[in-house]
C-alpha positions in Angstrom: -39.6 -43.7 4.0 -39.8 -42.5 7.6 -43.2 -40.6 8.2 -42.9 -37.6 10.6 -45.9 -37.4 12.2 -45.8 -41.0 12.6 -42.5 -40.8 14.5 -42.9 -37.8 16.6 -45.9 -39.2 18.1 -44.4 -42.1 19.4 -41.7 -39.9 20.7 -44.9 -38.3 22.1 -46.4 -41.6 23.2 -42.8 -42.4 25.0 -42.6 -39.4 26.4 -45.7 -39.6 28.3 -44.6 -43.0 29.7 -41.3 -41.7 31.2 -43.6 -38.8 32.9 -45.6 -41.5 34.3 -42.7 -43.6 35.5 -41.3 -42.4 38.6 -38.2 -45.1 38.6 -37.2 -43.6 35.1 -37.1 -39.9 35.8 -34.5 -40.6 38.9 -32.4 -43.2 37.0 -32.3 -40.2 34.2 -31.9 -37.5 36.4 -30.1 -38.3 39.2 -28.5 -41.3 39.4 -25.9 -39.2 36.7 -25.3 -37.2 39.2 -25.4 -39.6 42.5 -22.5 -41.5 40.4 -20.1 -38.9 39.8 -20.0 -37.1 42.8 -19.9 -40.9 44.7 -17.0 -42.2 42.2 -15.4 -38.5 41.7 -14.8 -38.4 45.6 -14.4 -41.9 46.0 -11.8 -42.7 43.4 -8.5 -41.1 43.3 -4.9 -42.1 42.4 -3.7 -39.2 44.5 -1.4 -40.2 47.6 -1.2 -37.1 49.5 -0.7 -38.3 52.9 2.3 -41.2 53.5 1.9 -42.2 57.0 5.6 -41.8 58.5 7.4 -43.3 60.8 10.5 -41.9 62.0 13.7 -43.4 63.4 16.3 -40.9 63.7 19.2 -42.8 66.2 21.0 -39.5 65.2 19.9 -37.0 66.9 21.1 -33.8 65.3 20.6 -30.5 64.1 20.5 -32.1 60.8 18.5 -35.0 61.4 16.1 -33.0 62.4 16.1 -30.8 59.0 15.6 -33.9 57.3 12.6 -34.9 58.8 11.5 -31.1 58.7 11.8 -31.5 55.1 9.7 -34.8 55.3 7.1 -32.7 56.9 6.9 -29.3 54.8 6.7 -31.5 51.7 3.0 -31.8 52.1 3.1 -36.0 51.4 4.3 -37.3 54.6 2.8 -37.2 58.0 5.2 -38.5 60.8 2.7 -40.6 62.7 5.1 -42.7 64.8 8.6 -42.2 66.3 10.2 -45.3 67.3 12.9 -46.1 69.5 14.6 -48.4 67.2 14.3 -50.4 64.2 13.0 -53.5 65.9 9.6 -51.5 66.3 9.5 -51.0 62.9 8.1 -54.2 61.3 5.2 -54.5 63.5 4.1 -50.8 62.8 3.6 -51.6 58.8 1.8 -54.7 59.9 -0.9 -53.6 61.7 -0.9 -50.4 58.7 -0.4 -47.8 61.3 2.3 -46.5 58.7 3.2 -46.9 55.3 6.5 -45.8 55.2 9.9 -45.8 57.6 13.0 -43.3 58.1 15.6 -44.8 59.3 18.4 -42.2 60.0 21.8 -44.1 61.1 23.6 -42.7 64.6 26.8 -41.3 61.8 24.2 -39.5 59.6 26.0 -36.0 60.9 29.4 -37.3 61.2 29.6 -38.5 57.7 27.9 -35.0 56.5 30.2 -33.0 58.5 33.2 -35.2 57.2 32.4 -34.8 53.5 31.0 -38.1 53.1 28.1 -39.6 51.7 25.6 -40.0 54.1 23.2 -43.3 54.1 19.6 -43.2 54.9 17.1 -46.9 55.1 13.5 -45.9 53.9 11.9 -49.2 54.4 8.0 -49.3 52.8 5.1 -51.3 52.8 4.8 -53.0 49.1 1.7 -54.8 49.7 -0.3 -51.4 47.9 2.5 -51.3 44.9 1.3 -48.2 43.2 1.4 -46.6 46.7 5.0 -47.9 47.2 6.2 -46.5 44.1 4.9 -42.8 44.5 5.9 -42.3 48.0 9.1 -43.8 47.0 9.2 -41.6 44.5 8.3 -38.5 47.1 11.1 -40.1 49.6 14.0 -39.5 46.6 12.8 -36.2 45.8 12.8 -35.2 49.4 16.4 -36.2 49.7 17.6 -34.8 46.8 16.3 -31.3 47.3 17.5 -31.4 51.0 21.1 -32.7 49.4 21.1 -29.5 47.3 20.1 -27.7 49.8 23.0 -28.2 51.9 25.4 -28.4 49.4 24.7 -24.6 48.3 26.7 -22.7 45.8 29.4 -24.8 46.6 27.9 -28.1 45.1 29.6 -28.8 41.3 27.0 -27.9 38.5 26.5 -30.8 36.9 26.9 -31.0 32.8 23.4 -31.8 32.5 20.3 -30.1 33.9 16.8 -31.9 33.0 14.0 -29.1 33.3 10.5 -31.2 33.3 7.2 -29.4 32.3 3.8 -31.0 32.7 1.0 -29.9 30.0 -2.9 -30.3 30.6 -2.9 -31.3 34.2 0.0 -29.3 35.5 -0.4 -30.1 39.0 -0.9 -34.1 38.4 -4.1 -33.8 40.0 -5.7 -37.4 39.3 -10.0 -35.7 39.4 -9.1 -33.8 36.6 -8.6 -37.5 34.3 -11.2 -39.2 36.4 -14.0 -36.7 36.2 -13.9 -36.3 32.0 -13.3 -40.0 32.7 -16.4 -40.9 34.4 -18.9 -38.8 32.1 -17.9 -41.2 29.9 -18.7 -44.5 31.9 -21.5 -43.1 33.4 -23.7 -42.0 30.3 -22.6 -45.6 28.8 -24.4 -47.0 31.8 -27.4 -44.7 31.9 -28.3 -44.7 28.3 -28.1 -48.9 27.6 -30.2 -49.0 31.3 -32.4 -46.5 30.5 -33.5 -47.6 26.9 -33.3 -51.5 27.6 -36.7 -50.7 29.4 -38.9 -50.0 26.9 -40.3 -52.1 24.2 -39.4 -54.9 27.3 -42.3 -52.4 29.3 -44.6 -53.0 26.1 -44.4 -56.5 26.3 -45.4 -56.5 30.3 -48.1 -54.3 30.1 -49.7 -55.9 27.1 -49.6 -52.7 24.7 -47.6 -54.1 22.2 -50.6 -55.2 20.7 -51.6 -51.6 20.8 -48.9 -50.9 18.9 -49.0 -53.7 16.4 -51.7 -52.9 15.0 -50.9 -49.2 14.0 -49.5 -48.2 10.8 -45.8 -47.0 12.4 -43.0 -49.0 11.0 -40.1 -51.0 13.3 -37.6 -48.2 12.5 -39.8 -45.2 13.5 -41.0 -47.1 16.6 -37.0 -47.8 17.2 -35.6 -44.1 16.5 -39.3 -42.6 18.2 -38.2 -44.5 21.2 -35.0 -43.2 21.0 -35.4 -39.6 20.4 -36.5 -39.0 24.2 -33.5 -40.2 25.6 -31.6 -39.1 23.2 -32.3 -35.6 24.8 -31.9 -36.6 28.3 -29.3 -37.9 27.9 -27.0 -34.4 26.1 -29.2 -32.9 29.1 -27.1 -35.5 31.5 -24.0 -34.7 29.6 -24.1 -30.7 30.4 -24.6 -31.3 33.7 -22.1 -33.8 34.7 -20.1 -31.3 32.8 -21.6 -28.2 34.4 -20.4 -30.0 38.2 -17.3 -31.4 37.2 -16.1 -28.0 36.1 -17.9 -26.1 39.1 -17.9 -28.5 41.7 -14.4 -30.1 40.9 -12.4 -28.1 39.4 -11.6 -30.2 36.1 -10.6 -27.5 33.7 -12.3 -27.3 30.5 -10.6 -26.2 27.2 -12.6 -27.4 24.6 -15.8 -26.9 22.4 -18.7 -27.7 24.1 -20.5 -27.5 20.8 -17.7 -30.4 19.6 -18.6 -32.5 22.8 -22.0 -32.5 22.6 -22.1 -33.6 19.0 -19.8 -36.4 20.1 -21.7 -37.2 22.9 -25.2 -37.7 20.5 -23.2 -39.9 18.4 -21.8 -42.1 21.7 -25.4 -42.0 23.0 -27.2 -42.8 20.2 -25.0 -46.3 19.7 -26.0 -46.9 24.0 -29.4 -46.1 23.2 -28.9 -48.5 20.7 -27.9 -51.4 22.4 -29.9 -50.9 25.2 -33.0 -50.9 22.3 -31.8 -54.2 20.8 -31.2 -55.9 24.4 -35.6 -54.9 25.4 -36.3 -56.0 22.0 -34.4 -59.3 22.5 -35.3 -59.9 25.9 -38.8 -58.9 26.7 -38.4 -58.9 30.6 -37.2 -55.6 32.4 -35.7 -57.4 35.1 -33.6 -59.3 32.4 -33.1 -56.6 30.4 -32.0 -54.4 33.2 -29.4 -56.9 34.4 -28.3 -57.5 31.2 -27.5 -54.0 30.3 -25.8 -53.2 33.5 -23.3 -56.9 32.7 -23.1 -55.8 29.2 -22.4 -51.7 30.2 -21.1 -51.3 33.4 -18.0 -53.8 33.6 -16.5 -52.9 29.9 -16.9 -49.8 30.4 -15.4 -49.5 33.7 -12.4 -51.8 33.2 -11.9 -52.3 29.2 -12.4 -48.4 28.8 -9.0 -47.6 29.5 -10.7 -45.2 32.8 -9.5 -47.4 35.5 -6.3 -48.8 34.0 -4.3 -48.0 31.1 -5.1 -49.8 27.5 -1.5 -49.6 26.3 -0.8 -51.9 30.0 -2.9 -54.7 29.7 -2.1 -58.1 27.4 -1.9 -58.0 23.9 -5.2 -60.2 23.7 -7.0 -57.8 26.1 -6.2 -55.0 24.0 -7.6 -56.5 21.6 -10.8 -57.2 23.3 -11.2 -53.4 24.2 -11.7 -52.4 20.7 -15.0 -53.7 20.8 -15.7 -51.4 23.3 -17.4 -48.1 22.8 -16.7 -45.8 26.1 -12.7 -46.7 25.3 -13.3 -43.7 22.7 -15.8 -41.5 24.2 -13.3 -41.6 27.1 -10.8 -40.3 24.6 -13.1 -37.8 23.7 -13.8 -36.7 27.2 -10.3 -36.2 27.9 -9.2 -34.9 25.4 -12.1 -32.1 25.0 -11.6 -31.2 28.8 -8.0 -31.1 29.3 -6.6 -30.7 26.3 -9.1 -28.5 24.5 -8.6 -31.0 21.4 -11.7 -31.4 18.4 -12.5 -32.7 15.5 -8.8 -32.7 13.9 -7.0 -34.6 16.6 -10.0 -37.0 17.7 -11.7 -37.3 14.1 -10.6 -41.6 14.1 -12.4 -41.4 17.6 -15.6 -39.7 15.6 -15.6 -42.4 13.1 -15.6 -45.1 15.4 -18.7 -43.6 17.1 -20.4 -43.0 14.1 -20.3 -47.0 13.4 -21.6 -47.8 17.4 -24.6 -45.4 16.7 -25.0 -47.3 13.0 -24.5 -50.9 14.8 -26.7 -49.9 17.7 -29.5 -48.6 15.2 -29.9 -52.0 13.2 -29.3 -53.9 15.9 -32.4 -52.8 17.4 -34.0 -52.3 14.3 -33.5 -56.1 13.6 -34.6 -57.1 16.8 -37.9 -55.5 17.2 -40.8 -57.3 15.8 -44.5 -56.1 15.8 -45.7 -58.9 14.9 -47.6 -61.2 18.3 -46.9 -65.3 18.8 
């Protein structure tokens, strides 16, 4: 049976250590907080400004709407305005543009005649996703200047496809990263922060201390824990707190729903960051192996920076195994989508068995006993 006083005071007793340690209060604290605002603003899927260039061997008054049109839309900045096409290669070679307009000399001519008219946009494929969206801006350009000159005149067509975009209306790429990176960032912090301190025993020669007490390997594990267990929900609210004030991400959910999520995510990184100090005894080994054993699943396997459904079938496969692909599910789903326990409860369950795995993992590896 788990003794109370027993287990609170080496909560206490841990406590008192992360006052003492300087290093620990700032990776806690503010290293959260460094890391969002550094990967919020530094990480974005967003292309907002195609760098243009313009060759319009036309001339006319409509020429010159189109590449009006080009400019209003708010994606394309004409940067360059070649003579001829010739010019044209060695501007996306040296980058100075991403995309080119090429308007032919019988744009007008074949407007005025009633005839389709041809347009070249020639761009740079080396960045594909890049490509692809501005591409995807050029067409809709066109297509809304085409309808704009054809009028009332223009032949309705016999179908008419009205889109509508739920949860992130405007497409805005923060408002999946942020929930995102809350995510991958308390995955990180709680394994580093954790995988510190029976390792910090060891080095400062008090597990002996602490052997010869009366407190069992699972109070001394869940003692341990209980500390960070709280900074971390503290971490939690406030990389909430500035990704709803300081970003914009719009939050629908229950914060009551995410924070009991979040203590069942955390207590499974707490966890494993337990089980690697136990295992390890060094905090330089235990650090770097927490950041190897965090930091890169999280961050690529999670499904934050590219989609799980994308990757190979074996990959998918690996992903499972990792615990911020459903906290990031979670995140999501509780910002944008206002979702809880009846659409994410699979999600739940999967976290309940991380925090279950993370506890006997630890559990098993601490020993009081001394070689």
């Amino acid at each position: 049976m788990i003794n109370r006083q027993r287990l609170l005071a080496v909560a206490r007793k841990e406590v008192i250590q992360l006052r003492r340690d300087v290093r620990s209060l700032i990776l806690a604290f503010l290293l959260p907080v460094v890391l969002l605002v550094i990967f919020a603003y530094g990480i974005s899927w967003d292309v907002n400004d195609v760098r243009t260039a313009v060759v319009d061997e036309d001339g006319s008054a409509q020429s010159r709407a189109l590449v009006d049109a080009f400019r209003s839309s708010g994606y394309f900045t004409v940067r360059e305005r070649p003579a001829g096409t010739a010019a044209v290669g060695p501007l996306i070679d040296r980058g100075r543009v991403k995309l080119a307009l090429v308007i032919p000399p019988d744009f007008s001519a074949d407007l005025a005649a009633g005839r389709p008219a041809q347009l070249q946009a020639i761009v740079d494929g080396s960045d594909a996703n890049t490509a692809t969206i501005a591409l995807g801006y050029t067409q809709a350009v066109v297509q809304s200047y085409a309808a704009a000159l054809g009028g009332a005149a223009r032949p309705v067509a016999p179908v008419r496809l009205e889109s509508r975009v739920w949860y992130n209306e405007q497409l805005v790429s923060r408002n999946m990263i942020v929930p995102g990176l809350v995510a991958v960032i308390m995955m990180i912090i709680a394994a580093m922060l954790t995988s510190l301190t029976i390792a910090r025993e060891w080095e400062r020669g008090t597990m002996e201390q602490l052997a010869s007490t009366p407190v069992h390997r699972v109070e001394v594990v869940l003692g341990k824990l209980l500390p960070y267990l709280a900074i971390g929900l503290v971490d939690v609210l406030v990389t909430t707190a500035l990704g709803v004030w300081l970003f914009g991400v719009p939050f629908r959910g229950n914060l009551l729903y995410l924070a009991g999520a979040s203590a069942l995510f955390l207590t499974g990184a707490l966890g494993l960051g337990l089980f690697i100090s136990a295992a390890t005894r060094s905090q330089l080994l235990a650090t770097q192996l927490a950041m190897v054993v965090t930091f890169l699943p999280a961050f690529l396997l999670s499904g934050f920076m590219y989609a799980v459904e994308v990757m190979p079938r074996a990959l998918q496969l690996v992903t499972m195994l990792v615990p911020a692909r459903y906290f990031l599910v979670v995140t999501r789903g509780v910002f944008l989508k206002g979702s809880g326990p009846a659409e994410l409860w699979v999600q739940g369950l999967l976290m309940l068995a991380f925090a279950a795995i993370g506890l006997a993992l630890a559990t098993r590896a601490f020993r009081k006993e001394i070689a």
